[in-house]
C-alpha positions as CSV (number, residue, x, y, z in Angstrom):
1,X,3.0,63.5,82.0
2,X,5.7,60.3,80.8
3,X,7.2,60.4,84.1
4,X,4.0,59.9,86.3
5,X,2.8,57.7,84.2
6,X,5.8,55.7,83.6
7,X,6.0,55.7,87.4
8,X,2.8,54.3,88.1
9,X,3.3,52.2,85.5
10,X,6.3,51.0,87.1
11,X,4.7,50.6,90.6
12,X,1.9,48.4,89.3
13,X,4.2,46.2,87.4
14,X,6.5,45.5,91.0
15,X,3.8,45.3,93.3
16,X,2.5,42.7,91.6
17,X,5.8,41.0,91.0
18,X,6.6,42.4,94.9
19,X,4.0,40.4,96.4
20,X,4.4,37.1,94.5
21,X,7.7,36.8,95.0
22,X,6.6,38.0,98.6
23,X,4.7,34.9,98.8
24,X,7.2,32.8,97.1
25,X,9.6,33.9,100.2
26,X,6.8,32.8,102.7
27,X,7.1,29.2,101.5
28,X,10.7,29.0,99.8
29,X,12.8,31.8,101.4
30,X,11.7,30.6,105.2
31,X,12.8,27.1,104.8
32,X,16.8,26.3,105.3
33,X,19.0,27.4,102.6
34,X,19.4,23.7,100.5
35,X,22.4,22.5,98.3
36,X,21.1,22.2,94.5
37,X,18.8,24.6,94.3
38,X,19.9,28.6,93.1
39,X,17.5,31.3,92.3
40,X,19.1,34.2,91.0
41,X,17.7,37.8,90.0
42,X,18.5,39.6,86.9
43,X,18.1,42.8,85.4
44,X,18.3,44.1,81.9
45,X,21.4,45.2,79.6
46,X,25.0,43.7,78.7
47,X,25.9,44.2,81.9
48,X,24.4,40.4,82.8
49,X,25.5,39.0,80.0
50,X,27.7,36.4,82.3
51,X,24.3,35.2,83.7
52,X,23.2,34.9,79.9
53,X,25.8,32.5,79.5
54,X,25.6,30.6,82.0
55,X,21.8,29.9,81.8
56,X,22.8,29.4,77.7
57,X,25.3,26.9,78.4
58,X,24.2,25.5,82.2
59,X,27.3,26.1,83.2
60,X,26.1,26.5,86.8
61,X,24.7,22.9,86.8
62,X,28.1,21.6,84.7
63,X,30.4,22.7,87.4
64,X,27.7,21.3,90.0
65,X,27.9,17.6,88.5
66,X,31.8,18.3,89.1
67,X,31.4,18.4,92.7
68,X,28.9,15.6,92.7
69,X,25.9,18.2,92.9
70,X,22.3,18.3,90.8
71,X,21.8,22.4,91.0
72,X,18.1,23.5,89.6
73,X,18.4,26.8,88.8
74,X,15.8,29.7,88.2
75,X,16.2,32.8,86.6
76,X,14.1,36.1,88.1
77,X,14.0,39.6,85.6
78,X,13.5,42.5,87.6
79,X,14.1,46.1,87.2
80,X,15.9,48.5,89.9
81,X,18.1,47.6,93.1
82,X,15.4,48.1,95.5
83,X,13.3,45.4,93.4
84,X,16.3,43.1,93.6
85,X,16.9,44.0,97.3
86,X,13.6,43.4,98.6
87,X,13.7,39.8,96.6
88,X,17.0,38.9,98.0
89,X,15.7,40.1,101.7
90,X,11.8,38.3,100.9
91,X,14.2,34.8,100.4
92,X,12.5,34.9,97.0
93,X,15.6,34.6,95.5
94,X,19.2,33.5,96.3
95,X,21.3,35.8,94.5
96,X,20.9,39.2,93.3
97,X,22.5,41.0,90.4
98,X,22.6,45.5,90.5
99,X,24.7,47.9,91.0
100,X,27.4,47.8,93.6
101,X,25.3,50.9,95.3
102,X,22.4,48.8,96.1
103,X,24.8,46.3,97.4
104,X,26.6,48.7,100.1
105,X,23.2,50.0,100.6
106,X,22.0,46.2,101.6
107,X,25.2,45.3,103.2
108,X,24.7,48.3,105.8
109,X,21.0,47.5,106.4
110,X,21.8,43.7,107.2
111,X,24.8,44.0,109.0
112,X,24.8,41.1,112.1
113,X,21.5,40.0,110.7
114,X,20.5,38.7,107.2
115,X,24.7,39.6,106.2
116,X,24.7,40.3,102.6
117,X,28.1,40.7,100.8
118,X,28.9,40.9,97.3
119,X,29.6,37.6,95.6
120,X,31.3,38.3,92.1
121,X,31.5,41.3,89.5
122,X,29.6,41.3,86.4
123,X,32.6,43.3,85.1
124,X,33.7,46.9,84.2
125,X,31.7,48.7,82.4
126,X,31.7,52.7,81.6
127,X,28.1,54.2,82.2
128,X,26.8,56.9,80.3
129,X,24.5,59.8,81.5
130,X,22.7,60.7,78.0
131,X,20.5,63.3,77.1
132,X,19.0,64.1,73.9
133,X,18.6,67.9,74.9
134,X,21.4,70.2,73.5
135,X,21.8,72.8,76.0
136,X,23.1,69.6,78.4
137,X,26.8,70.2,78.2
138,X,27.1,69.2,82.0
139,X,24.3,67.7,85.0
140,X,25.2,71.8,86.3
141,X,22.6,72.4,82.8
142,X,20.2,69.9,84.1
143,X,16.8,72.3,85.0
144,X,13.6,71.4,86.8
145,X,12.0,70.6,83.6
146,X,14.3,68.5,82.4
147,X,13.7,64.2,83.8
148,X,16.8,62.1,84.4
149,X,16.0,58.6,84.1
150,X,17.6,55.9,86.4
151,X,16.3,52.2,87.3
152,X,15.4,53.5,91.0
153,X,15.9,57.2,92.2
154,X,18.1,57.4,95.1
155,X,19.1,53.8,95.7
156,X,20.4,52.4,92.1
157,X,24.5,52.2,91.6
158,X,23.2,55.1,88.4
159,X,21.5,57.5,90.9
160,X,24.5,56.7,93.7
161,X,27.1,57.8,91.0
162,X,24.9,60.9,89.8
163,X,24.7,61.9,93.6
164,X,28.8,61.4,93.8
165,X,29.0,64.1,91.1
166,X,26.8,66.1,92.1
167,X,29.0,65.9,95.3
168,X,31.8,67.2,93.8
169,X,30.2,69.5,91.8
170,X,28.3,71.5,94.5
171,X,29.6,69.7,97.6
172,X,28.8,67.1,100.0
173,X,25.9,68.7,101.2
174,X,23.8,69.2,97.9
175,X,24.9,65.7,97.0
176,X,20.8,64.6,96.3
177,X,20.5,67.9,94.6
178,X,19.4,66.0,91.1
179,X,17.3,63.6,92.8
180,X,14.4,65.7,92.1
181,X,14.5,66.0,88.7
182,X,15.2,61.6,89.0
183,X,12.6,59.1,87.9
184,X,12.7,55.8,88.1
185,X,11.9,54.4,84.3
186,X,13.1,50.4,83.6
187,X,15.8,50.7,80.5
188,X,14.2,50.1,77.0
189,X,11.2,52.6,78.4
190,X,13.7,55.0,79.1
191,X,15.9,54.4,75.8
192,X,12.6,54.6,73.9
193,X,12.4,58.2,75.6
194,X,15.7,59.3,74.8
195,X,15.6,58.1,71.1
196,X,12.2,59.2,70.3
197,X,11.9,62.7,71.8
198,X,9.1,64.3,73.2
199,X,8.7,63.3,76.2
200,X,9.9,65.2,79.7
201,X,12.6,62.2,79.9
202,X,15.9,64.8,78.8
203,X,18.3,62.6,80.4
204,X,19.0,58.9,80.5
205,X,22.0,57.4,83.4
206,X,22.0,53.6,81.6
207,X,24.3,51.0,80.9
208,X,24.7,48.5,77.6
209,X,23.5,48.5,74.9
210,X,20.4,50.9,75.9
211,X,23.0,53.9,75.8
212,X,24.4,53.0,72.8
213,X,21.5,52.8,71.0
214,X,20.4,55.9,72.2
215,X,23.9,57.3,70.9
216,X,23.3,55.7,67.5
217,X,19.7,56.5,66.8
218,X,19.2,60.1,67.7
219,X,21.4,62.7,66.2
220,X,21.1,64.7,69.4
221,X,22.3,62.1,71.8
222,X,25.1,63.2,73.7
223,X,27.4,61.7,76.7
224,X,26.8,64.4,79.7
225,X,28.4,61.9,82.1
226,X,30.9,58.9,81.9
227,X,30.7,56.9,85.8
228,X,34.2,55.9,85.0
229,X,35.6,59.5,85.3
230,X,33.5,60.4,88.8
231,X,35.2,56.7,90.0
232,X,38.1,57.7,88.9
233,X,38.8,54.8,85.9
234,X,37.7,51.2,84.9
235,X,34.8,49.9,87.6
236,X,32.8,47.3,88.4
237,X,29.6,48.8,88.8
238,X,27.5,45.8,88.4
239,X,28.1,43.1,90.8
240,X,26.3,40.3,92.2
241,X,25.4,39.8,96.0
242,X,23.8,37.0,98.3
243,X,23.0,36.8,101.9
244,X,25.2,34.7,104.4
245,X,23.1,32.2,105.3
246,X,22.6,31.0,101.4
247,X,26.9,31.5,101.4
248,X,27.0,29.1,104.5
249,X,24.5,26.8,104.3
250,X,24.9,25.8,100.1
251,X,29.0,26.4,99.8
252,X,28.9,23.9,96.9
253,X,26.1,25.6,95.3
254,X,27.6,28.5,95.7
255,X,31.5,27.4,94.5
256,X,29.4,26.3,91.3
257,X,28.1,29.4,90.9
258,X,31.3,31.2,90.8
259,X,33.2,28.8,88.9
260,X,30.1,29.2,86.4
261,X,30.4,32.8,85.9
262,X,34.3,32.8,85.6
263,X,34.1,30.7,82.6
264,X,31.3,32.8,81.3
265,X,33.8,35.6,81.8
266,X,36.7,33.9,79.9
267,X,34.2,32.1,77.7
268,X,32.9,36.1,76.5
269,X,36.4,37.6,76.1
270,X,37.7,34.0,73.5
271,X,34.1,34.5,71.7
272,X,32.3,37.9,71.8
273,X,30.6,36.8,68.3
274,X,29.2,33.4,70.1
275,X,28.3,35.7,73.4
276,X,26.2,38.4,71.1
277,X,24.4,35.9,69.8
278,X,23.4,33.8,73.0
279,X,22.8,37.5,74.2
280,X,20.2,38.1,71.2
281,X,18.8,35.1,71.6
282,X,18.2,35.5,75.7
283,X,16.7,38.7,75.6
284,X,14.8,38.5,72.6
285,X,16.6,42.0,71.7
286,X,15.9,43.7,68.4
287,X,19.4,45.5,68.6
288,X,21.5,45.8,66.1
289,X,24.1,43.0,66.2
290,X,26.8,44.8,65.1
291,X,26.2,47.9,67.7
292,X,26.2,45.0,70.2
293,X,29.3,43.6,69.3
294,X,31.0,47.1,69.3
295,X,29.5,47.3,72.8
296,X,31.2,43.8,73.4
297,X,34.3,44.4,72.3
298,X,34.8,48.4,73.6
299,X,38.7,48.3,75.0
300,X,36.9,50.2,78.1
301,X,34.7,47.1,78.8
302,X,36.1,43.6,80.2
303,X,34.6,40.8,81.7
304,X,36.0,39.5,84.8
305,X,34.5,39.0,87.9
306,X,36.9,40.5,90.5
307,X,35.4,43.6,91.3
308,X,37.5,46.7,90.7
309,X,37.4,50.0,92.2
310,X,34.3,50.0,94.5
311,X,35.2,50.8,97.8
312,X,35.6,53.9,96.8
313,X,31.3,54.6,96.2
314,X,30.9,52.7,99.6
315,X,33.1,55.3,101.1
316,X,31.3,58.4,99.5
317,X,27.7,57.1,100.6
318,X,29.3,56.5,104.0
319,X,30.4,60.2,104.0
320,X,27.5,61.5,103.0
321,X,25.4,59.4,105.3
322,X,23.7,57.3,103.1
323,X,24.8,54.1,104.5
324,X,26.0,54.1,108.4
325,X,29.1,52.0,108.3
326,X,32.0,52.5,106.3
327,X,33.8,50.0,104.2
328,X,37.1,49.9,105.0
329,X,38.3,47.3,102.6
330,X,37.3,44.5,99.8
331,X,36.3,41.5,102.8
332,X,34.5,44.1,104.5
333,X,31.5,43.8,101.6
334,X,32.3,40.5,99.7
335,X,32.5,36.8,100.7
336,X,35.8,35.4,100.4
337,X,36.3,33.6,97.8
338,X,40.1,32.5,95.5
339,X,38.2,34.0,92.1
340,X,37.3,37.6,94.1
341,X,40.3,38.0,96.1
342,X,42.3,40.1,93.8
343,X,39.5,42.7,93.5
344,X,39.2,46.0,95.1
């Protein structure tokens, strides 16, 4: 069966990285939070194309040697929030990039402890909920055979959004009510799934490129479900978060940071053909370079890293008591900061 084995699969392959970086936090994560060093986790897709440019161009050690700062900076691919949070929480790494559900999800948990807010978006981006089976019109078609595919069931910013519609579909009280039929399957396993056929994996909830190049290579591809119509328009999905020690204790490694990713994000909107190919040559990605640039330049995508319109998923987990406290506003969930203060 694909999704037990992709499952195991996928166990195996984050235990292993689990308890490494486990034991990376035993040495590294225990010892005090130092200036000019910034070890950030990354997962796959367009989505982190900022952190592609950055590592591209070390822009994060650039805007260090402005302050007077040497910054050695490491790059960590995971797969899946909970991968990411348990990293962040391990001290394995100092920033964490996922969805902004895994970020309330972390910020609840930590709250007058470890303190993890959101530091910057990755900007807006719409997600799709694919499947390759016809009869999907709606998730309501969605039946127990059918597998939905998300980076981690029940926890990822995908899964959080699937459970929101599912919320107003049925109500608030079968809001998990797909989360049976969820597996969790890292992106180009998933997209393979989707494109191919054959497999229990009906359903993919992804982000760029992997759903449009499920879109473009199988003739029965179809969108089921866009995220930006259950958030109710252009979001920030994706954001990045870090714990307030590293925010205290390294503020001029963490000004470079930001200052890094905002020209990244200015940087990608003066030169999408420059950022497609930096993202091609990160990645290693077979895609198609001129799906990737259409994925680039969509007039529903834009790169920025204010977060917009996320308090509004904090506010439904908080309803449906998924996380305990409930975000009231913007500084509730994200460091203050001049380049974030205009988000929502």
């Amino acid at each position: 069966m694909f999704d037990k084995r992709r499952s195991a699969l996928s166990r195996r392959h984050f235990a292993v990285l689990a308890g490494s970086m486990a034991l990376a936090g035993m040495t590294l994560g225990q010892a005090a939070a130092a200036e000019g060093r910034l070890r950030i986790a990354k997962q796959f897709g367009v989505v982190y194309l900022l952190l592609n440019v950055i590592e591209d161009q070390k822009l994060v050690e650039k805007h260090g040697k402005d302050a007077g700062l040497d910054i050695a900076v490491e790059y960590v691919q995971l797969s899946g929030g909970s991968a990411v949070n348990d990293a962040l929480l391990s001290g394995s790494v100092d920033i964490g990039g996922a969805g902004v559900g895994p970020l309330f999800t972390l910020w609840d948990r930590t709250r007058g402890r470890q303190g993890v807010k959101g530091v910057a978006s990755l900007g807006n981006f719409p997600y799709y909920l694919v499947s390759n089976r016809p009869e999907v019109k709606t998730i309501a078609d969605f039946t127990d055979v059918d597998r939905i595919a998300v980076p981690a069931v029940g926890v990822s910013v995908q899964s959080r959004i699937l459970q929101w519609a599912s919320a107003k579909l049925w109500g608030d009280k079968d809001f998990a009510k797909l989360d049976k039929i969820s597996v969790a399957v890292p992106h180009p396993e998933a997209t393979a799934a989707i494109v191919k056929g054959g497999t229990e994996v009906t359903g993919h909830f992804a982000n760029p490129p992997f759903q449009d190049q499920e879109l473009a290579e199988n003739p029965n591809a179809h969108i089921v479900l866009n995220s930006y119509d259950v958030q109710g328009g252009p979001s920030s999905s994706t954001v990045l978060y870090a714990t307030e020690r590293f925010y205290k204790e390294s503020p001029k490694t963490y000004a470079a940071f930001v200052d890094a990713l905002d020209e990244a994000a200015k940087f990608v909107t003066a030169n999408p053909e420059k950022a497609a190919d930096i993202y091609i040559k990160a990645t290693n990605s077979k895609l198609d370079r001129e799906l990737l640039l259409k994925v680039i330049k969509n007039p529903q995508v834009s790169f920025k890293i204010e977060p917009q319109n996320t308090l509004g998923l904090g506010q439904f987990m908080h309803r449906v008591g998924a996380i305990k406290a409930e975000p009231k506003s913007l500084s509730d969930y994200f460091f203050a900061s001049p380049r974030t203060a205009a988000g929502s």
